[in-house]
N, C-alpha and C positions, 0 to 999 in steps of 0.2 A: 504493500500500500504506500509505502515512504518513496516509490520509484518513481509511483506515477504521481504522487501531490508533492515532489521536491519543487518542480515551479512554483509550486507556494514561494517559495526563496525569492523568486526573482519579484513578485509582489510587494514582500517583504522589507524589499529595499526604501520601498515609500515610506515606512515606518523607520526602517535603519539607517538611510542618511548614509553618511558617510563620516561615521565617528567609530567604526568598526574595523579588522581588519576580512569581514567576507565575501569573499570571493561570489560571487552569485555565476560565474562561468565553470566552478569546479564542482563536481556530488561534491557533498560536505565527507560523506563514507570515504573517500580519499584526503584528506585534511591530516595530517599528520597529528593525532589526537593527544600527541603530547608536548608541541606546540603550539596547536592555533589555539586562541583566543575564546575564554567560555563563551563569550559572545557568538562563536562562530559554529561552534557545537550545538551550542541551548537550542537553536530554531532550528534543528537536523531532527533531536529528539523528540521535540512538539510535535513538531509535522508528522512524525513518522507514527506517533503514538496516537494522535487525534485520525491520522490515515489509516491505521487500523484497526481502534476498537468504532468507530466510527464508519467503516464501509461493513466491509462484509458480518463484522460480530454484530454489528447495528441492522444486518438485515434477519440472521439470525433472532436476535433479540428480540425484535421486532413481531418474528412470527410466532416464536415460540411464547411470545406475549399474549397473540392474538388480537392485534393492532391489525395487521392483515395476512392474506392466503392467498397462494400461490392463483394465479389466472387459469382458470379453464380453456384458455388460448395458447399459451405457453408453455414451458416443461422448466425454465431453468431453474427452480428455487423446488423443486417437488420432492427432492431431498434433506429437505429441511422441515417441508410439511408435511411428511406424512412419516418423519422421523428417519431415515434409512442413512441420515449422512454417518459416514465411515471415515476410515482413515485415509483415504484418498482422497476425500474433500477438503477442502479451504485452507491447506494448507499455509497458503500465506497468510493467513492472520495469526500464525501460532509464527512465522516467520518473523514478521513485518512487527508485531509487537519487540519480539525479543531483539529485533534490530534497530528497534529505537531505543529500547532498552541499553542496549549497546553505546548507545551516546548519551545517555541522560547518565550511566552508569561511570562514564569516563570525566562526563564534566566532576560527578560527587566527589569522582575520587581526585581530583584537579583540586576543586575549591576547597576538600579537605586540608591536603597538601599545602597550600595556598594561604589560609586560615579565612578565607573567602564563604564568610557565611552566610552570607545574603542568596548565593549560586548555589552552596550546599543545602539549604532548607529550601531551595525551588527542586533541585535536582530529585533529594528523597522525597520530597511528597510526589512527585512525578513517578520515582522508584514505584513509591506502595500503589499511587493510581494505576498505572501498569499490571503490578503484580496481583492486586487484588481482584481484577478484572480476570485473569487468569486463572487464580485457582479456585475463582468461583463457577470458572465455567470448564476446569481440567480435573482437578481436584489438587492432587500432588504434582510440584513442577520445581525446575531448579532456581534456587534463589541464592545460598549462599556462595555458590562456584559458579551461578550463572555469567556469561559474558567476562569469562576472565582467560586471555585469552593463553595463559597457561596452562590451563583445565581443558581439553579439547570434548572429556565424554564428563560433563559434571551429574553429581547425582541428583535425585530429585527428593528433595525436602517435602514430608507431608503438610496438606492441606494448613494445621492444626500449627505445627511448625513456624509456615509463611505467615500464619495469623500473628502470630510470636513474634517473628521476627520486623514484619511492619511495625508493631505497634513499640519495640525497642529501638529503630529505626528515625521513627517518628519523632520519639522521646528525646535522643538523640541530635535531631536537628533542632526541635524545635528548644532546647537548654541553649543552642548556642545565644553570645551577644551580638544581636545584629549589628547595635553600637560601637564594635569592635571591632567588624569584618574588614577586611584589606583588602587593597586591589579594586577591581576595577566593577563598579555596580552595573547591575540589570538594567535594561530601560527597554528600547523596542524591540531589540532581540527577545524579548520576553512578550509572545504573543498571548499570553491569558491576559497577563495585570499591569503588564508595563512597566516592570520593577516593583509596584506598588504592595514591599513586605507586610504589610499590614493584611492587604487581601492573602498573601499566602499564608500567613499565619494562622488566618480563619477557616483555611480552606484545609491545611494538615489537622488541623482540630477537628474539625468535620471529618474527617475521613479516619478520624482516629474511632472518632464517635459513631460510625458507619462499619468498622471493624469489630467494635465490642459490640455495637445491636446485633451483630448478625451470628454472636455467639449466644445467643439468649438463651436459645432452647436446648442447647448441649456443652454449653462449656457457661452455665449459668454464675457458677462461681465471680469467674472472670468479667464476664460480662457486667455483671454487677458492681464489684468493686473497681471497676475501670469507670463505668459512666457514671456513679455516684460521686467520684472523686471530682472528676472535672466540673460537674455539677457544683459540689461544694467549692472547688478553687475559682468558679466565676470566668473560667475560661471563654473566651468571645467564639462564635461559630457564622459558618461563612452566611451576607444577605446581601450579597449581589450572586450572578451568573458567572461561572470558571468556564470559559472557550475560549475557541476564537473567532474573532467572526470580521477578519481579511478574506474573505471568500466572494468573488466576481463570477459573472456569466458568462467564463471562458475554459475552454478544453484547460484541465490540470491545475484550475485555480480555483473550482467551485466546492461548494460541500459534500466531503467523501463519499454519505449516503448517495446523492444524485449524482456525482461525478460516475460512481460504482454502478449505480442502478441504471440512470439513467440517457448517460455517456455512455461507457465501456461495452455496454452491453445493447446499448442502442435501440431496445426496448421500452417504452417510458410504461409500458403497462403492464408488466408485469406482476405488479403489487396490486390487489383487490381489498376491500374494502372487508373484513371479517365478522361476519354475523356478532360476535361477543361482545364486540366492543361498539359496533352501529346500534345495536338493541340496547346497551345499556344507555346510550346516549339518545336512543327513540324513546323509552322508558320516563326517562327524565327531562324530555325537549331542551335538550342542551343543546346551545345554539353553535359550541365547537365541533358537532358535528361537520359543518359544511368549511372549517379551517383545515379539518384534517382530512375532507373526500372532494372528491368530483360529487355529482352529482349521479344518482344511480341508485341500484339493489346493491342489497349486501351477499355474499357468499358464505356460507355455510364454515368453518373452518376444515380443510382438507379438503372441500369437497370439489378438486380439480378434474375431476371426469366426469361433471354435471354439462347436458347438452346445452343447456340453456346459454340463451344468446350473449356472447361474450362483452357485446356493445352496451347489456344492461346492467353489469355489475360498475360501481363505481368504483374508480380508482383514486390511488392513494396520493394525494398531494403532498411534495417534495418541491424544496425551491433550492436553486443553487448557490443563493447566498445566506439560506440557512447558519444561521451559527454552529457550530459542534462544540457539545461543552462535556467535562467532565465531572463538572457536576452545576445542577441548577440552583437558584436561589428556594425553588419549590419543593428540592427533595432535601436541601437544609431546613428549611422551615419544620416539612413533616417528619426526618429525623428528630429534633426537636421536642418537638408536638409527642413522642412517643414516648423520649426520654424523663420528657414530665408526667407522664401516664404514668411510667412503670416505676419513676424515682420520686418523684414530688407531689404527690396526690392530684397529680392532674394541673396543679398551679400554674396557668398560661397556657397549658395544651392550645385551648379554644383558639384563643388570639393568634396563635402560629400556625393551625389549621387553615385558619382562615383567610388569613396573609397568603399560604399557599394557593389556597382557590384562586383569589382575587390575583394573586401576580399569573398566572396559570390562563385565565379568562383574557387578561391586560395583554399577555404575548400576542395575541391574537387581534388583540384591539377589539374586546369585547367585555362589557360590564358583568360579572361576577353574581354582582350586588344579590341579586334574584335569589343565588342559586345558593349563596352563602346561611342565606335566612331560610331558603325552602327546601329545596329537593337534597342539597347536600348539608343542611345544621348540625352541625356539631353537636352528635350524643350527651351533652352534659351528663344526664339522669340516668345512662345508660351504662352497662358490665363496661366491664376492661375488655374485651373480647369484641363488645359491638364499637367501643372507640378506635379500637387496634383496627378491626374491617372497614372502618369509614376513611382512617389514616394510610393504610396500604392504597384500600380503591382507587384513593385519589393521587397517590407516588403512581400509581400503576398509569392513571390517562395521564395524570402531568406528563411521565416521562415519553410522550410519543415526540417525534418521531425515532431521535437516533440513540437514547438511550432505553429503550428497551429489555434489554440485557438485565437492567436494573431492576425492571419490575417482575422477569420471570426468577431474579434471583429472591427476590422481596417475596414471590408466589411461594415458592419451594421451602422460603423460609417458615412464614405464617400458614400458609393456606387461603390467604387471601390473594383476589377473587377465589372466593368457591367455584369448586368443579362439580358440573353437572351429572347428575343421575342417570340420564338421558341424551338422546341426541338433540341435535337444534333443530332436527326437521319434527320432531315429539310437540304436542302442542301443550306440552306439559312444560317444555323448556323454562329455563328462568332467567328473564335476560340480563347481559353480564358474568355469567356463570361461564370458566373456561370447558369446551366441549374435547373429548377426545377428536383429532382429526379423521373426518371420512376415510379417507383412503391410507391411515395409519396402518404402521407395520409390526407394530411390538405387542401386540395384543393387549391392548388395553390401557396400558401404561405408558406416562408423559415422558418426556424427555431429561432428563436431571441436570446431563453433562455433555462434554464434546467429547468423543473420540480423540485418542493422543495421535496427529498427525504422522500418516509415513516418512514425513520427512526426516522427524525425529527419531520415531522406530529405527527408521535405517542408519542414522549417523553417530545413533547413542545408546551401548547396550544398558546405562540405566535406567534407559526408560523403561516404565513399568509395564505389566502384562497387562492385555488388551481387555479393558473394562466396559460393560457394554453402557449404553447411553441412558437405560433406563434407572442405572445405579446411585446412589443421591451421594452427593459429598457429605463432608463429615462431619456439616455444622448442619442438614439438612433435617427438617423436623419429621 
């Protein structure tokens, strides 16, 4: 993915001036990484890492979301909706990450060196957004040998491990004195925040805070005294949007999702419109229905060898200057919102719910207001259990289009959206409820995880033995 959005770089330059030393005529991947300039590194890593969890794991994500389903026109994503992707598939996203990995991993170790702590707290949070994407959707994968380029077969650190070892990582950068750091500061080379350490700060806190939730239900211990504490230390958490969004309506500079979808592949309609998520939003006359479709029917989830005329399912609206973010101001908010459910007696849940909504409706350039007081109100009166379902719901539509990813790990974790008894074509259905897909392959059961790519089978005997996809990682409830 970092191959095809490296012309981001030359975009880039609008932003960087000429106060740097990068070459925009060289890949960065050739850059002598223990000369050039973090400057010249930092925006090799971004790109590569927003170019991959952001194309293909965003299309994934996506579907195994139930955002949408493969075209009854088409064939190319049916490997994904109806479960059967293997280890031949996608492989460059298991690539393409660790190759940005690759340079986000070389700056750490630079500005460690260096005492450049401003580059080192960008670099590790970048680290754990990477890795955490990863072994939520691998399970086990290499983190403490990975990309060292003495290590050619590193081993692969459990799930449980990575969790460990971000959240010491984390700790890690964020003790440093930003007051202290030497050398040379961030600024437009840094396409999320602009230098703007304040916003990183928020943003490792958040993802710290996104690491212990998602230990809730099996490593509860931890879970617990990690977000109680932060809670108690008054730590600030991220309330703006972490992307980037230098993205143009040109071959190799647009947003990864459409660059991937609707570039490369030259198909803009491939993605349909998926009964789960159109019904919950028919359910509730949510008016972001028509942000996120064409206009049309909705498709059944999987149900890609339905005759019916392909001109009347609606497709999925993608724009190519889309922002790609790594995390929203929406899914800090409802993080948040959870963490005072299960730590604070609820004290502000409401108010951060509801910020979510309303920022969530505002993206779209639509009033909130309605939906905040009516169809979606905030459970005050209500278990832990219907507040956690209102809180997921709404992480789960926030996050369309390109994080995805987020809310089928969010699904896997909670159980929220509920999965249906039935199929969607049942007139029993309940909408918003995720369906098995039609033309699924595993008999019955949803997708957990990815397959560990051939690519790595082939070039690393520690990769581990072939685990099938319907097997749940090790934080999965």
């Amino acid at each position: 993915m970092k191959k095809f959005l490296i012309s981001i770089l030359v975009l880039s330059t609008t932003f960087i001036g000429c106060s740097t030393d990068l070459d925009i005529n060289r890949d960065p991947d050739l850059l002598d990484p223990n000369s050039a300039p973090l400057s010249a590194q930092l925006p090799s890593g971004i790109v590569g890492l927003i170019g991959s969890e952001g194309a293909s794991l965003a299309i994934i994500g996506g579907m195994w979301s139930q955002y949408w389903t493969q075209s009854n026109a088409a064939n190319q994503y049916k490997d994904i909706d109806n479960y059967s992707i293997g280890t031949a598939d996608y492989n460059f996203a298991w690539d393409g990450m660790f190759d940005a990995l690759g340079d986000i991993r070389n700056v750490k170790k630079r500005a460690l060196t260096e005492g450049n702590w401003k580059y080192y707290l960008i670099a590790t949070t970048l680290e754990v957004q990477a890795s955490q994407i990863l072994t939520d959707f691998y399970g086990n994968i290499p983190y403490k040998e990975a990309n060292n380029n003495s290590i050619l077969e590193p081993k692969f650190n459990t799930g449980q491990e990575v969790y460990d070892f971000m959240i010491q990582d984390l700790n890690d950068a964020l003790s440093k004195d930003l007051s202290a750091s030497t050398g040379s500061n961030p600024a437009s080379d840094d396409f999320i925040f602009a230098g703007d350490m304040t916003k990183w700060t928020k943003l490792a806190n958040t993802l710290k805070l996104k690491i212990y939730m998602r230990q809730t239900e099996k490593n509860k211990a931890v879970a617990d005294a990690g977000i109680t504490k932060m809670l108690a230390d008054g730590v600030t958490f991220l309330d703006v949007d972490a992307g980037m969004t230098q993205f143009t309506d040109a071959i190799n500079q647009s947003n990864p999702l459409f660059e991937y979808n609707n570039r490369r592949l030259n198909v803009a309609t491939n993605l349909r419109m998926s009964t789960t998520l159109a019904s919950f939003f028919d359910d509730n006359a949510d008016t972001r229905k028509a942000a996120y479709y064409l206009p049309g029917n909705s498709l059944n989830q999987g149900d890609f060898t339905n005759p019916v005329g392909a001109g009347t399912i609606a497709i999925v609206k993608l724009s190519a200057t889309t922002p790609a973010y790594l995390m929203t101001k929406e899914e800090s908010f409802l993080l948040q919102a959870e963490a005072l459910e299960r730590y604070k007696s609820g004290t502000g849940a409401k108010a951060l719910y509801d910020a979510a909504i309303s920022a969530n409706f505002s993206r779209y350039s639509l009033n909130g207001a309605a939906f905040v007081s009516g169809a979606y109100a905030y459970p005050t009166a209500g278990t832990f259990d219907q507040k956690l379902e209102a809180i997921i719901t709404q992480k789960w539509v926030a996050s369309f289009p390109g994080n995805g990813f987020e809310a089928f790990f969010e699904k896997n974790r909670t159980g929220y959206p509920k999965t249906s008894a039935v199929a969607q074509s049942n007139t029993s259905y309940v909408s918003g409820q995720f369906a098995y897909a039609v033309n699924g392959t595993t008999a019955g059961l949803f997708p957990k995880r990815i397959a560990y790519p051939l690519s790595e089978r082939n070039a690393n005997p520690n990769a581990p033995t072939l685990i099938p996809i319907t097997t749940p990682v090790w934080w999965n409830k």
